[in-house]
C-alpha positions as CSV (number, residue, x, y, z in Angstrom):
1,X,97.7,135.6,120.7
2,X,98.2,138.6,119.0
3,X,102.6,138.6,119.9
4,X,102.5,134.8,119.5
5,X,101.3,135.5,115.8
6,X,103.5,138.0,115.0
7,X,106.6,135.7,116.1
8,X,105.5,133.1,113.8
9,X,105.3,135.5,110.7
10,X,109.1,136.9,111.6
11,X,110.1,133.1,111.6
12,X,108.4,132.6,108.0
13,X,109.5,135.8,106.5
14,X,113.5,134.9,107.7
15,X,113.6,131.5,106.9
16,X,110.9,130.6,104.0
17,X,112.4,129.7,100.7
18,X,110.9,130.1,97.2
19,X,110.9,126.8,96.6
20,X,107.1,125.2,95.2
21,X,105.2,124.2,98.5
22,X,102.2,125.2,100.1
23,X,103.2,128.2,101.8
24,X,102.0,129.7,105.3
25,X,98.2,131.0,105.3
26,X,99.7,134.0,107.9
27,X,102.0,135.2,105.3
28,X,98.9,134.8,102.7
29,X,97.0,137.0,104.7
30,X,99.8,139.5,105.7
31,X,100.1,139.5,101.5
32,X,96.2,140.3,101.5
33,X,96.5,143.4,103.7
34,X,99.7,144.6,102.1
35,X,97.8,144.6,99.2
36,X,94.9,146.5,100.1
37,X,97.6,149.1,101.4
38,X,98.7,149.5,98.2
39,X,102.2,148.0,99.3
40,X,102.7,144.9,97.8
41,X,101.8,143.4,93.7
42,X,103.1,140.5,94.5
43,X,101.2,136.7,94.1
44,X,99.5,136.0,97.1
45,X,101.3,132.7,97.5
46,X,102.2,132.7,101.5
47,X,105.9,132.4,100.7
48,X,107.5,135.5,102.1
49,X,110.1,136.1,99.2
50,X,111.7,139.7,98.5
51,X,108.6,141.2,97.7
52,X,106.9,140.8,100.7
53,X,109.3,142.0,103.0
54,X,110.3,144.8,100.8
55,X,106.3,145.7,101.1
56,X,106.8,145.2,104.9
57,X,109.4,147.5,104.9
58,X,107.3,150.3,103.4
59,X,104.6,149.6,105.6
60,X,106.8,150.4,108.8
61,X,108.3,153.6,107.1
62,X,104.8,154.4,106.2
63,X,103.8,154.1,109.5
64,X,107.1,155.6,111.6
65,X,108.2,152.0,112.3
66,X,111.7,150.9,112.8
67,X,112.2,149.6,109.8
68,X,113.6,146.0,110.0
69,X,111.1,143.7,108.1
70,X,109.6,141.9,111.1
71,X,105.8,141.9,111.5
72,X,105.7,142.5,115.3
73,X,102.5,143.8,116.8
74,X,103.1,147.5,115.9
75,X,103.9,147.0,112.1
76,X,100.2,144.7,112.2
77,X,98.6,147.6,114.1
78,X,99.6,149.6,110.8
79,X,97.8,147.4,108.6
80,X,94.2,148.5,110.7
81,X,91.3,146.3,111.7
82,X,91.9,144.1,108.5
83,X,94.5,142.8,110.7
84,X,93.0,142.2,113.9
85,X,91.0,138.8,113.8
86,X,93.1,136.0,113.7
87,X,91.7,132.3,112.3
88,X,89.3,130.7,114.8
89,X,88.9,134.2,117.2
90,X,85.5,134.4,115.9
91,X,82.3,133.1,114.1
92,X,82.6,134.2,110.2
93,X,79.5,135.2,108.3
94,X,79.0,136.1,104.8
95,X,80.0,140.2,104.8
96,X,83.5,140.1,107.3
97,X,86.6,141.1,106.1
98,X,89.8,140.5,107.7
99,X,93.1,138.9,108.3
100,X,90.9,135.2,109.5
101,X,88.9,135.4,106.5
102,X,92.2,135.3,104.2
103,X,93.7,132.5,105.8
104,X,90.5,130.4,105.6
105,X,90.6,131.6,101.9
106,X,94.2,130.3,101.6
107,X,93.6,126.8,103.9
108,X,90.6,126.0,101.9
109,X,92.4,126.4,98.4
110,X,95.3,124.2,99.3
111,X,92.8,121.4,100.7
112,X,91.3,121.4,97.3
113,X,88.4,123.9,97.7
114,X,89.0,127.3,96.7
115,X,86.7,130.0,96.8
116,X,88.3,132.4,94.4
117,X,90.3,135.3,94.9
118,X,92.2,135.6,98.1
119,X,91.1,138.9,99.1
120,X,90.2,138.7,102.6
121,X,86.4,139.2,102.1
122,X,84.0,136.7,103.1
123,X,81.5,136.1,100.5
124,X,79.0,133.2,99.1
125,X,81.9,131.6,97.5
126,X,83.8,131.1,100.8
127,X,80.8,130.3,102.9
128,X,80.2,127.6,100.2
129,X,83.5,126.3,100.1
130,X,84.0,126.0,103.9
131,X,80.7,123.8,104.0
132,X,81.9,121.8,101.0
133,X,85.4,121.1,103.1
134,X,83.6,120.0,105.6
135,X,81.5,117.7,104.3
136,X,84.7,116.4,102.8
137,X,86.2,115.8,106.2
138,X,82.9,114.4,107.9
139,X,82.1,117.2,109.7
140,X,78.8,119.3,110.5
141,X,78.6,121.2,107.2
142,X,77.5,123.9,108.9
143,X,80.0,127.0,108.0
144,X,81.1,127.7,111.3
145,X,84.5,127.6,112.1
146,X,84.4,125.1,115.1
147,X,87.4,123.4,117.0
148,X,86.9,120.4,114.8
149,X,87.1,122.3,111.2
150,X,90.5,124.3,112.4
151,X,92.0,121.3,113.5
152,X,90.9,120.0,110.2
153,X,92.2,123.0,108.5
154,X,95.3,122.9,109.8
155,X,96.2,119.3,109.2
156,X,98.5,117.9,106.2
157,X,97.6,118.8,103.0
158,X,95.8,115.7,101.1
159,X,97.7,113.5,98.6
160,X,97.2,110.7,96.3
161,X,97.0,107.2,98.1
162,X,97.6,106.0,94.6
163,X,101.1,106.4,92.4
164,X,100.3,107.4,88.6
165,X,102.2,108.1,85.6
166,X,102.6,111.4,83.7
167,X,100.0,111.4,81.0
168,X,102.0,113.2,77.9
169,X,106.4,112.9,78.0
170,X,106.3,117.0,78.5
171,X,107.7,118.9,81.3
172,X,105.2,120.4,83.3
173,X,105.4,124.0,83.5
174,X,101.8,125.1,85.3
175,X,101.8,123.9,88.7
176,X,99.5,123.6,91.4
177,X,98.9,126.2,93.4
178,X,98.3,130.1,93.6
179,X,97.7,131.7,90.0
180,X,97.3,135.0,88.9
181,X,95.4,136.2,92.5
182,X,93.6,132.9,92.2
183,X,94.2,128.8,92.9
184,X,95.2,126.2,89.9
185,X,93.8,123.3,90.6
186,X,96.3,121.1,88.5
187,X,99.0,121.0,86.4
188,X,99.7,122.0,83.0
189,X,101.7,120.2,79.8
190,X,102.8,122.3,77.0
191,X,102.5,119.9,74.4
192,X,102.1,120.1,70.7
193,X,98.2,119.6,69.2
194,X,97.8,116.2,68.6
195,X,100.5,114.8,71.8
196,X,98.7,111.4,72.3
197,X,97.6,111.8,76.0
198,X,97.5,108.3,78.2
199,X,96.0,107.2,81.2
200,X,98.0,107.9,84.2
201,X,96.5,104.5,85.7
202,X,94.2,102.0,85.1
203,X,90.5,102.9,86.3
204,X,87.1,103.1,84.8
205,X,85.8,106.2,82.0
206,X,83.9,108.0,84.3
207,X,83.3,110.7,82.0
208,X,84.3,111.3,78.2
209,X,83.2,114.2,76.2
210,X,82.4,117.8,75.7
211,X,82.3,119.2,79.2
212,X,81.3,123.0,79.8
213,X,82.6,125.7,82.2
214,X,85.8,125.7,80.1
215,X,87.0,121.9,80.2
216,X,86.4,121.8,76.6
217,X,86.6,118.0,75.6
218,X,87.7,116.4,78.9
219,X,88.4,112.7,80.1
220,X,87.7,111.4,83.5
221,X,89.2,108.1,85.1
222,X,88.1,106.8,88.6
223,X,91.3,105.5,89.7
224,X,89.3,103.5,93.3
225,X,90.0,104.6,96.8
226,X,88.6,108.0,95.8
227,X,90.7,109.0,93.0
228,X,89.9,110.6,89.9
229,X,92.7,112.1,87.2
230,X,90.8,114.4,84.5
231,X,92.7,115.7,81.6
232,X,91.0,118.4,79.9
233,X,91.2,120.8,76.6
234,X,91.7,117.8,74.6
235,X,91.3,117.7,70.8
236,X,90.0,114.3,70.6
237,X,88.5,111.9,72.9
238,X,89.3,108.0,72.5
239,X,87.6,106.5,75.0
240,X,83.9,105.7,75.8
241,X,82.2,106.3,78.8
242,X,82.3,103.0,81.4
243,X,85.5,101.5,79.3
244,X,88.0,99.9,81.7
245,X,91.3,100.7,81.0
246,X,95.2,100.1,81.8
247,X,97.9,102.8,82.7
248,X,99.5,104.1,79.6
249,X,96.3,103.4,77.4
250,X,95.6,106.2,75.0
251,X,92.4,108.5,75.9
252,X,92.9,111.4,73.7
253,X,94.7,114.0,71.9
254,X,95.8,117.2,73.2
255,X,94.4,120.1,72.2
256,X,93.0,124.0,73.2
257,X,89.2,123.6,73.8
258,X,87.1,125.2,76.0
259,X,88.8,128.0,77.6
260,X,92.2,127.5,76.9
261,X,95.1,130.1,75.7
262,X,97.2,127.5,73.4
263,X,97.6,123.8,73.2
264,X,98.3,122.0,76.3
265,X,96.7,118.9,78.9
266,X,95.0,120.6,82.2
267,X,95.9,117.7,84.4
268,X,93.6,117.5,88.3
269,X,93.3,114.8,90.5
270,X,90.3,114.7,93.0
271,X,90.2,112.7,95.9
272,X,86.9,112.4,96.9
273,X,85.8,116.0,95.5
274,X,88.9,117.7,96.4
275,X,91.4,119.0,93.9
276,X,95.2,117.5,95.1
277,X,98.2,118.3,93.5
278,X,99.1,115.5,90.6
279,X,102.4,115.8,91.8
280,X,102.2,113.8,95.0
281,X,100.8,111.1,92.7
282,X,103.2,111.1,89.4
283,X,106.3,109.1,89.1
């Protein structure tokens, strides 16, 4: 297991590209434990760029290595016990650490239920997140990483069943993905206060208003089949709770409430309680 691992991780640190995707969960968690080494300050994104196997690098001198960037067993024996457990080689529980509990971290984030930091450390905020995925995928919510919930785990990435338009005639600049040590759940418009904002499809209000937790004033549209856009931090809300609207009507203005560093729309799209990126769905 252990050799068949480390050949995968030499094939993703060659060959991956810093181009947006969802990256690999082994390379998250070889981030993770470069990190707690004190090696790497890097995002913990999975894409094995310069930084990380610069920080490989110094881990094998570290550790009297030859020094030639691959992560073969030896130069993972230098990163400890951290980097023994490998996803599905045992039952988690609330209080592990480890190299499995850092790719459940990252597989859970990009399936649209992260549990915070990716830090390798199995806390309350996993455990809950690993039942909420699998109640997503109609599985015994049960928080033990079964045969079912890695196959689960490790299939495609969800995406939109439906095609939307962008909401504001911005660039986006914020994407979806890992942020800061931590997941963004949507993307992000850098448009001037007061940017009319429109639907992105035609749907139902299914929520208009103040909405705390740091939403600010926030629409909601249910799209059918599951979907739901929500544009958030607006200045102004247009639209009425039940309304039935077309693509392209106005729902707001865009604005900086809730918690918010400037003026811009917080676009996420949830299919059936999971955050997707917007991107698989915008024209």
């Amino acid at each position: 297991m252990c050799r068949r691992l480390a050949a995968t991780i030499a094939v993703t640190l060659a060959a991956a590209s810093p181009a947006f995707a969802a990256g690999s969960a082994e390379v998250a968690a070889l981030q993770v434990g470069l990190r707690a080494h004190g090696l790497y300050a890097g995002p913990v994104d999975g894409v094995a760029g310069e930084g990380t196997t610069s920080a490989v690098r110094a881990l094998q001198r570290k550790a009297r290595l030859p020094v030639d960037g691959v992560v073969g067993p030896q130069t993972r024996k230098a990163l400890g016990r951290f980097a023994r457990p490998t996803l599905g080689s045992r039952v988690l529980a609330v209080g592990m650490t480890g190299w499995d509990v850092a790719e459940l971290q990252f597989e859970l984030a990009w399936r649209g239920f992260p549990s915070g930091a990716f830090d390798g450390s199995y806390g309350s905020r996993t455990d809950a997140a690993l039942r909420r995925f699998q109640h997503w995928a109609a599985l015994a919510a049960d928080g033990r990483l079964g045969l079912a919930t890695l196959a689960a785990l490790r299939g495609p990435v969800p995406r939109s069943p439906l095609a939307l338009r962008h909401p504001v005639a911005v660039a986006v600049t914020e994407r979806f993905g890992p942020r800061d040590g931590r997941f963004h759940t949507g993307i992000d418009y850098p448009a001037p206060p007061g940017t009319p904002v429109a639907a992105a499809g035609g749907g139902r209000v299914a929520y208009a208003g103040w909405h705390p937790g740091g939403w600010g004033y926030l629409v909601a549209i249910a799209h059918g089949g599951g979907l739901r856009s929500m544009y958030a931090h607006l200045s102004r809300v247009d639209v009425r709770l039940g309304q039935h609207l077309r693509a392209g009507t106005q729902i707001g203005l865009v604005g900086s409430t809730g918690r918010s560093s400037g003026a811009h729309l917080h676009l996420e799209l949830r299919l059936r309680g999971a955050a997707i990126d917007p991107l698989t769905a915008l024209r």
